[in-house]
C-alpha positions as CSV (number, residue, x, y, z in Angstrom):
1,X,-49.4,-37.8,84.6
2,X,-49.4,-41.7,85.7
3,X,-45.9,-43.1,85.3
4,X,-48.0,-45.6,82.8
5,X,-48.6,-42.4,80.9
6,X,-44.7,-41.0,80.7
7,X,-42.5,-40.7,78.6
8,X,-39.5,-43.9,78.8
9,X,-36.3,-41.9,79.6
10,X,-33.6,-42.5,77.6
11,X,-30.7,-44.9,78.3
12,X,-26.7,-44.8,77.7
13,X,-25.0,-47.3,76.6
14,X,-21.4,-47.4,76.3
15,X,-20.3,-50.0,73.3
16,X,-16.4,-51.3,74.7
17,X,-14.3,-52.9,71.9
18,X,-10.6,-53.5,71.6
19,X,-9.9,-51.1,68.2
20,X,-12.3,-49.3,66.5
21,X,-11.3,-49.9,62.9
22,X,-12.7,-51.5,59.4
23,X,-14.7,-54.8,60.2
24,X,-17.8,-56.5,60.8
25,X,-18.0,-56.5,64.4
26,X,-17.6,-52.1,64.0
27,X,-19.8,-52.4,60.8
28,X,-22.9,-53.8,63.5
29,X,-22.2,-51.0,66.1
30,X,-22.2,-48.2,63.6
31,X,-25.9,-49.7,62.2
32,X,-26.9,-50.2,65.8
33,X,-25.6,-46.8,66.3
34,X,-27.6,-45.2,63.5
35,X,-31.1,-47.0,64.0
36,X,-31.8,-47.2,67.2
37,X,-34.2,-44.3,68.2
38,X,-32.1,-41.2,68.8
39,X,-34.9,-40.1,71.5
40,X,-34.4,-43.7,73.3
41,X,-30.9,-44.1,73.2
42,X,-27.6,-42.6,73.7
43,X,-24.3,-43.6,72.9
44,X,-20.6,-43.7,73.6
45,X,-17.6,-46.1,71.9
46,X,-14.9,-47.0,73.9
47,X,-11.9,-48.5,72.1
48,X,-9.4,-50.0,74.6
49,X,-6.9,-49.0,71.7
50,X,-7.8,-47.0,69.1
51,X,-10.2,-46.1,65.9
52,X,-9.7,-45.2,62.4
53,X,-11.8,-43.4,59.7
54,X,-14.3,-46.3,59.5
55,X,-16.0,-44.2,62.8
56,X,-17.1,-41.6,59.6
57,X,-19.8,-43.7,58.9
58,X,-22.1,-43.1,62.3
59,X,-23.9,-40.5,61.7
60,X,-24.9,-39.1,64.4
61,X,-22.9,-36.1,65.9
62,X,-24.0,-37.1,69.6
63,X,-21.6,-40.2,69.6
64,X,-18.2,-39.5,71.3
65,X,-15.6,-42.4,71.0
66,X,-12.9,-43.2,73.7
67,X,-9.7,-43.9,72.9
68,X,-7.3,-45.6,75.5
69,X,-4.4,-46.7,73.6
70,X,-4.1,-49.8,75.5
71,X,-0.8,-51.0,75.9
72,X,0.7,-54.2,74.8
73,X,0.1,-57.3,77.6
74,X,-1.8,-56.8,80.8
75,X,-2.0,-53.1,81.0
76,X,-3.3,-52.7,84.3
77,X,-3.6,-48.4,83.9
78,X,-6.4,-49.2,81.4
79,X,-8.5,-50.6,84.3
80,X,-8.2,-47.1,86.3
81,X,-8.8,-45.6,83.3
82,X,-12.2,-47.4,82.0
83,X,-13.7,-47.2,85.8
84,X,-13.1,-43.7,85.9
85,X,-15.2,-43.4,82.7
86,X,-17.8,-45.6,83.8
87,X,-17.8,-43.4,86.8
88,X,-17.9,-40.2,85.1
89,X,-20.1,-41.0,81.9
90,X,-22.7,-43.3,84.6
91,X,-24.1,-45.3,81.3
92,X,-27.2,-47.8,82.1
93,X,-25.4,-50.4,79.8
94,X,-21.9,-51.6,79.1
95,X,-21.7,-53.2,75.9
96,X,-18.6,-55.3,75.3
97,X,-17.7,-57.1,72.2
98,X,-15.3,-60.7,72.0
99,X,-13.3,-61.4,74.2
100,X,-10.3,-58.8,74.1
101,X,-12.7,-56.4,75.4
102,X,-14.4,-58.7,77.7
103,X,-12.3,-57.8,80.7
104,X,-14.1,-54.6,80.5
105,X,-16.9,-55.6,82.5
106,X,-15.2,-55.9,85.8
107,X,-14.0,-52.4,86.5
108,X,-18.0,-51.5,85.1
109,X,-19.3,-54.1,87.6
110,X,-16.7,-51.9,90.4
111,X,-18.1,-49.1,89.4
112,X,-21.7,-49.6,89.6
113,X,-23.4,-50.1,86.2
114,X,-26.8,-51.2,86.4
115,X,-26.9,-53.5,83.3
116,X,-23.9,-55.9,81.6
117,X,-24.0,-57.0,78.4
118,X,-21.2,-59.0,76.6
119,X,-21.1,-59.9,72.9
120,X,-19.6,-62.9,71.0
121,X,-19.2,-62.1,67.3
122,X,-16.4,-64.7,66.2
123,X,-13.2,-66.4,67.5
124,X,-9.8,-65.5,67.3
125,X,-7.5,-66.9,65.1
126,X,-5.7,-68.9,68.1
127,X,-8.8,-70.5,69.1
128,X,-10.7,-71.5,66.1
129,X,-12.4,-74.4,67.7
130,X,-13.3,-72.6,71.2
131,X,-11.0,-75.3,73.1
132,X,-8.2,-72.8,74.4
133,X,-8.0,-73.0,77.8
134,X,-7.2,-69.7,78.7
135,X,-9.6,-68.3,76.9
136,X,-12.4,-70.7,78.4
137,X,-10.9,-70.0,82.2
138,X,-11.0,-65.9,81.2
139,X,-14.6,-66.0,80.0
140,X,-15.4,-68.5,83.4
141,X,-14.0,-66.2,85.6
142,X,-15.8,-62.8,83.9
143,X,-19.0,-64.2,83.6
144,X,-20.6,-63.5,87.0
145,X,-20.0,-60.1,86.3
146,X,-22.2,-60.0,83.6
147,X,-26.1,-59.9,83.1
148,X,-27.0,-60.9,79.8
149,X,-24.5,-62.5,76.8
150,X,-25.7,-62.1,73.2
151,X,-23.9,-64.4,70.3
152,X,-24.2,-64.2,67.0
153,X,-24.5,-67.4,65.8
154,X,-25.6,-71.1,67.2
155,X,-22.6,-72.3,67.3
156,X,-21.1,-69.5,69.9
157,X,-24.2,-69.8,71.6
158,X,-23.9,-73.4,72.0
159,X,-20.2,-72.9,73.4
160,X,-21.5,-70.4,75.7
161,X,-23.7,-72.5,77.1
162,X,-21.8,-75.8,77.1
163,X,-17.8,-74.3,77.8
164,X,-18.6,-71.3,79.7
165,X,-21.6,-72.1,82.1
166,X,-23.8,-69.7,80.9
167,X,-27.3,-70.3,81.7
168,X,-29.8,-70.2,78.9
169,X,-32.0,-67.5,79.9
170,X,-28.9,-65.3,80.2
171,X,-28.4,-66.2,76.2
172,X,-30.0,-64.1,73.5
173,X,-28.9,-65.2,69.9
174,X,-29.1,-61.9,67.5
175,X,-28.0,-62.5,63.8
176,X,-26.3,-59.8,62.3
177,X,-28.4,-57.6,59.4
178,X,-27.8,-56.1,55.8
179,X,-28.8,-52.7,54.5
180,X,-30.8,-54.6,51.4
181,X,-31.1,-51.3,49.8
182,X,-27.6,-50.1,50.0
183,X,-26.1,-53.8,49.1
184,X,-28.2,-54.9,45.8
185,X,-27.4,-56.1,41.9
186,X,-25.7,-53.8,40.0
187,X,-23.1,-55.4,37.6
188,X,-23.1,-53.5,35.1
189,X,-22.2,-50.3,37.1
190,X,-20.4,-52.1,39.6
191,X,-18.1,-53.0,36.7
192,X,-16.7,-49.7,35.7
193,X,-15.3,-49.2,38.8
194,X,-12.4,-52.2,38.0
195,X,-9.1,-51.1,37.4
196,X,-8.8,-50.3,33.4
197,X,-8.3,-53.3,31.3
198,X,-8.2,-56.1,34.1
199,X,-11.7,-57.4,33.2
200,X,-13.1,-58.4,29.9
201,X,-17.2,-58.5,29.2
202,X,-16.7,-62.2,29.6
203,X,-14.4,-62.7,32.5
204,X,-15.7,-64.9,35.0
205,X,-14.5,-62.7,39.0
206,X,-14.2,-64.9,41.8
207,X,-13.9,-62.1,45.1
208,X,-14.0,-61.9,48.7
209,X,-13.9,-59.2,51.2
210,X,-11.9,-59.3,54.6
211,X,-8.7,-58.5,56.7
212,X,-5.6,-60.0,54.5
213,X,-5.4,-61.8,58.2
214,X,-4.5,-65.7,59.1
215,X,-7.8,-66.2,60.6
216,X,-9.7,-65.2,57.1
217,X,-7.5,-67.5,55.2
218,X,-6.8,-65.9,51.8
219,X,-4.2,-68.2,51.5
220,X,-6.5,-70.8,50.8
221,X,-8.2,-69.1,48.6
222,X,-5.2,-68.2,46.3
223,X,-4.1,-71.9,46.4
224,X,-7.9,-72.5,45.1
225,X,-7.7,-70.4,42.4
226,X,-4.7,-71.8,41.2
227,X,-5.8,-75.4,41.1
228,X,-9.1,-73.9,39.1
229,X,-7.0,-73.0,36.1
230,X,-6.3,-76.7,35.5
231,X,-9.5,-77.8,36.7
232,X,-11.2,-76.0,33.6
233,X,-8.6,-75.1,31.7
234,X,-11.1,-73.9,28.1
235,X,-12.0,-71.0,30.9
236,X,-8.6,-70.0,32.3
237,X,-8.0,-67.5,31.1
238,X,-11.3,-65.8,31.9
239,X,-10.7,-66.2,35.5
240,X,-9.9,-63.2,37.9
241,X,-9.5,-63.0,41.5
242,X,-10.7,-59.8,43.4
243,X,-9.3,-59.8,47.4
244,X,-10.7,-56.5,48.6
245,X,-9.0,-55.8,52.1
246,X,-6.1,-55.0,53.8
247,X,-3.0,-56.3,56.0
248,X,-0.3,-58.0,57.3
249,X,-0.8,-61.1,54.7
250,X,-0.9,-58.9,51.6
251,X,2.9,-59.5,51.0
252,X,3.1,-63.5,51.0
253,X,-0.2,-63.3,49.0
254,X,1.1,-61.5,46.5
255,X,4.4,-63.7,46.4
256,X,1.8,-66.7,45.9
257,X,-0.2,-65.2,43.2
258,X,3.2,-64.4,41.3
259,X,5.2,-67.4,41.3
260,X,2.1,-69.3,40.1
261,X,2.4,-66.5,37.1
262,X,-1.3,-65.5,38.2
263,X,-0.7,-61.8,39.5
264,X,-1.9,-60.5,36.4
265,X,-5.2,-62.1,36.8
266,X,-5.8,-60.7,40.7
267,X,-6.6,-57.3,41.6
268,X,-5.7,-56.8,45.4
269,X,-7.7,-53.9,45.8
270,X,-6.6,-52.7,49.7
271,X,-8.8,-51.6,52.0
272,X,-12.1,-49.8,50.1
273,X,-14.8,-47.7,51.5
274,X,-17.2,-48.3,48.0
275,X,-17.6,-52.2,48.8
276,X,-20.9,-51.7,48.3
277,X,-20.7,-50.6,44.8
278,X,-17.9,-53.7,44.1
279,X,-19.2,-56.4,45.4
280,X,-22.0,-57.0,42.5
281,X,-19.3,-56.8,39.5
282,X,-18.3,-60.1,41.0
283,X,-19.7,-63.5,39.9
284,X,-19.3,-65.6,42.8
285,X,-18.2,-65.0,46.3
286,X,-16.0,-67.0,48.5
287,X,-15.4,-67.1,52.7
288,X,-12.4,-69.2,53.1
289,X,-12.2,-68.0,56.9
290,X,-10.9,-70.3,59.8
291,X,-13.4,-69.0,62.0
292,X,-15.8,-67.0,61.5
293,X,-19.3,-65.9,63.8
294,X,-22.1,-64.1,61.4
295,X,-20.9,-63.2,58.7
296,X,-21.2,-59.2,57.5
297,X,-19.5,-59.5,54.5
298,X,-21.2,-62.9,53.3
299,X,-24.7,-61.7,53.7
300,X,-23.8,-58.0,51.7
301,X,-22.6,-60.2,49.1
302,X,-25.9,-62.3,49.5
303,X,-28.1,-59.4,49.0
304,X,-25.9,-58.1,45.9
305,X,-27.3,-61.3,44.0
306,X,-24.0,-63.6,44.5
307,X,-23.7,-67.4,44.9
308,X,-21.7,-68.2,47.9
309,X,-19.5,-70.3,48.9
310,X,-17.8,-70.5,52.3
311,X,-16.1,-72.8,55.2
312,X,-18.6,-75.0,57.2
313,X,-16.9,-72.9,60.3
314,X,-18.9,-71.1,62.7
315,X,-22.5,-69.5,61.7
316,X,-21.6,-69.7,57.5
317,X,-24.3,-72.9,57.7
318,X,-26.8,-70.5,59.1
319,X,-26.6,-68.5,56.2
320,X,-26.0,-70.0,53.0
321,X,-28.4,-73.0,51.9
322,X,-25.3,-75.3,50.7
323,X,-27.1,-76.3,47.1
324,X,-29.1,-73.5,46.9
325,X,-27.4,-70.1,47.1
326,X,-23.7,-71.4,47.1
327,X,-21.9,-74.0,49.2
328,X,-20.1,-75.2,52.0
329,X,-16.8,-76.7,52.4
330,X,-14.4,-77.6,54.8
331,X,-11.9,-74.6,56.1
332,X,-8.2,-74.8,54.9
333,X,-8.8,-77.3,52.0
334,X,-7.8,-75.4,49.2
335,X,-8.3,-78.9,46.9
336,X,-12.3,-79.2,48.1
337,X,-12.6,-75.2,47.8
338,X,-11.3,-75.3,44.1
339,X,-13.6,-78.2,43.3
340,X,-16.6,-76.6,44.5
341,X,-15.5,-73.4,42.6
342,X,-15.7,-75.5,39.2
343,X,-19.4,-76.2,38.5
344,X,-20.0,-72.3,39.3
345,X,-17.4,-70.8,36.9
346,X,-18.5,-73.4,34.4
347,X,-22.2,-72.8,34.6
348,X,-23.5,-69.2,33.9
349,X,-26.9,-70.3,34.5
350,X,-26.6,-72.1,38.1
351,X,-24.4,-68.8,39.4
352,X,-27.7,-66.9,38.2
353,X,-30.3,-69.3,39.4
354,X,-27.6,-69.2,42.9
355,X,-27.6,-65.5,43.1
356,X,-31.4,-64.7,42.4
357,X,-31.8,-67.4,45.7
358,X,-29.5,-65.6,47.7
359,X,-30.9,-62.1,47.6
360,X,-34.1,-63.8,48.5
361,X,-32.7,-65.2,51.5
362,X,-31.0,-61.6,52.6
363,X,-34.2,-60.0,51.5
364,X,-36.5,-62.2,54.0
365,X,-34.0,-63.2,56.5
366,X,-31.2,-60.9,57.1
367,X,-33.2,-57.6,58.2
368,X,-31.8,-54.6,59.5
369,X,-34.2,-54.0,60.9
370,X,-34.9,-57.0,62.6
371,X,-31.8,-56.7,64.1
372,X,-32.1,-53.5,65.5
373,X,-35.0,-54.7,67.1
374,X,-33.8,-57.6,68.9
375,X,-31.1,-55.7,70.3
376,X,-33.4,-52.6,71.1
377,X,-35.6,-55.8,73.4
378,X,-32.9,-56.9,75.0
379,X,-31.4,-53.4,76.3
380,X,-34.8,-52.9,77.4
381,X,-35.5,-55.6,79.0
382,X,-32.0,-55.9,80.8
383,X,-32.9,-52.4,82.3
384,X,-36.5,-52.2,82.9
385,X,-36.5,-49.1,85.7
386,X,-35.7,-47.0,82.6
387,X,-38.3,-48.1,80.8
């Protein structure tokens, strides 16, 4: 047989993040994980600290996750630890993600792998405009070590490019995808699932989905919804707020929501595994983030028929047609967010006419599949003798 004729042999790739928990950036490797050929490609996870339950959802029974339990600081036993991995599991790719496991990719240049990858998916809540220095000098210093960078959105592309030195043709932007059949309208059943007697047939639910974390910005949210109860006042009392997610902000969220006398009205419904079934018995959706890269959670909600609004931060402007499926504002403006929130919970007929154009959008643009594809080019590509 010709080598034309054989067979491609399959490649290893070992996906390094910092904690393998609930999240967009672990919602794209378990889809990755899933789609990608099983004859092509093999995989392993390697949390520097550790994972939850959310690693259920992979669902193939080849996929063994790492767990280092990374200790606080500089912990320098971790790097022993990953380049004896690298050494023993010899993977053709190390896939890092943001910058906490960035510093992966040295002890995997030490030991020998043949191809780099590094991922940008979002900032961190200390550098929410990509001018930290420290975090510039890190990624300057661990960039030689790596072949090929791939960020999610234009703007982290941009400041790859620009801040970090990266050349172009070492830049592959891949936007994230939606499972359009799993996320899709369904209000009426979505509905029933609401706590007993917190919704009525005509209550208007204003949600988002997301870490109760600084950098997501519920806060501004909350602040938001309060000023919408004066704002249109012969509505009020139809109003309820849906925060599905969990974390350190839930306390002084809840303190908000009760001294404005509004806890009754807001359902903080924790961390969920069903958001998928939720998120269309909402009416409109809201991002307040600080930062944010691609989105997961906007498009799902996109694709479950729901007008959008989010911050002008990051890639939101590459995803929601400010006008047309929802609208942009600026991040940490409760007084703008509220005033974009009136015309929607006023107007039945523009959240519909909204909605209807945001499924299109995740129907024709934000494809699974097309993601999976991109990324299944550029491991190829970035390690052609096993091709």
């Amino acid at each position: 047989m010709s080598r034309a004729a054989m067979p491609p042999t399959s490649l290893t790739i070992l996906h390094v993040v910092y904690h393998f928990g609930v999240g967009g950036l672990e919602n794209g490797v378990v889809n990755l994980i899933n789609r990608l050929p099983r004859e092509r490609f093999r995989h392993h996870i390697v949390s520097l600290t550790d994972y939850t339950d959310f690693s259920r959802r992979i669902e193939r029974d080849d996929v063994q996750i790492h767990a280092l339990h990374k200790r606080p600081g500089h912990d320098w036993r971790m790097y022993v630890q990953l380049h004896r991995l690298f050494r023993r599991l010899r993977p053709d790719i190390v896939h890092s993600r943001n910058l906490a496991a960035m510093e992966a990719q040295l002890p995997a240049w030490l030991a020998g792998v043949p191809c780099r990858i590094h991922g940008e998916h979002g900032r961190d809540v200390l550098d929410v405009d990509g001018t930290n220095r420290k975090y510039i000098l890190q990624r300057r210093l661990l960039r030689p070590f790596i072949h090929h960078f791939i960020p999610l959105s234009r703007d982290l592309e941009r400041y790859l490019d620009t801040r970090i030195g990266v050349q172009p043709a070492r830049l592959t932007r891949i936007i994230n995808g939606v499972d359009i059949g799993r996320f899709h309208p369904d209000g009426a059943q979505a509905r029933a699932r609401l706590p007993a007697g917190f919704a009525a047939a005509d209550s208007i639910l204003i949600g988002t989905v997301g870490r109760l974390a600084a950098i997501k910005d519920q806060h501004s949210l909350v602040r938001a919804f309060v000023r919408l109860q004066r704002l249109a006042p012969e509505i009020s009392s139809r109003l309820r707020l849906v925060l599905i997610g969990e974390g350190g902000e839930r306390a002084r969220l809840e303190q908000a929501l009760e001294a404005s006398g509004l806890l009754a009205q807001a359902w903080l419904a924790g961390s969920r595994d069903d958001v998928a079934e939720l998120l269309p018995a909402l009416d409109l959706f809201v991002l307040p983030s600080l930062a944010e890269g691609i989105s997961n959670t906007l498009m799902e909600a996109m694709a479950c028929g729901l007008p959008v609004i989010a911050t002008d931060v990051g890639g939101n402007a590459e995803l929601v047609l400010d006008g047309e499926t929802g609208a942009l504002v600026p991040r940490a403006d409760p007084e703008a967010l509220a005033q974009a929130l009136k015309p929607y919970v006023q107007d039945a007929a523009m959240r519909e006419r909204h909605g209807r154009a945001a499924r299109r959008r995740a129907e024709t643009e934000f494809s699974l599949e097309r993601m999976v594809e991109r990324y299944r080019a550029v491991y190829e590509q970035q390690c052609p003798g096993n091709s």
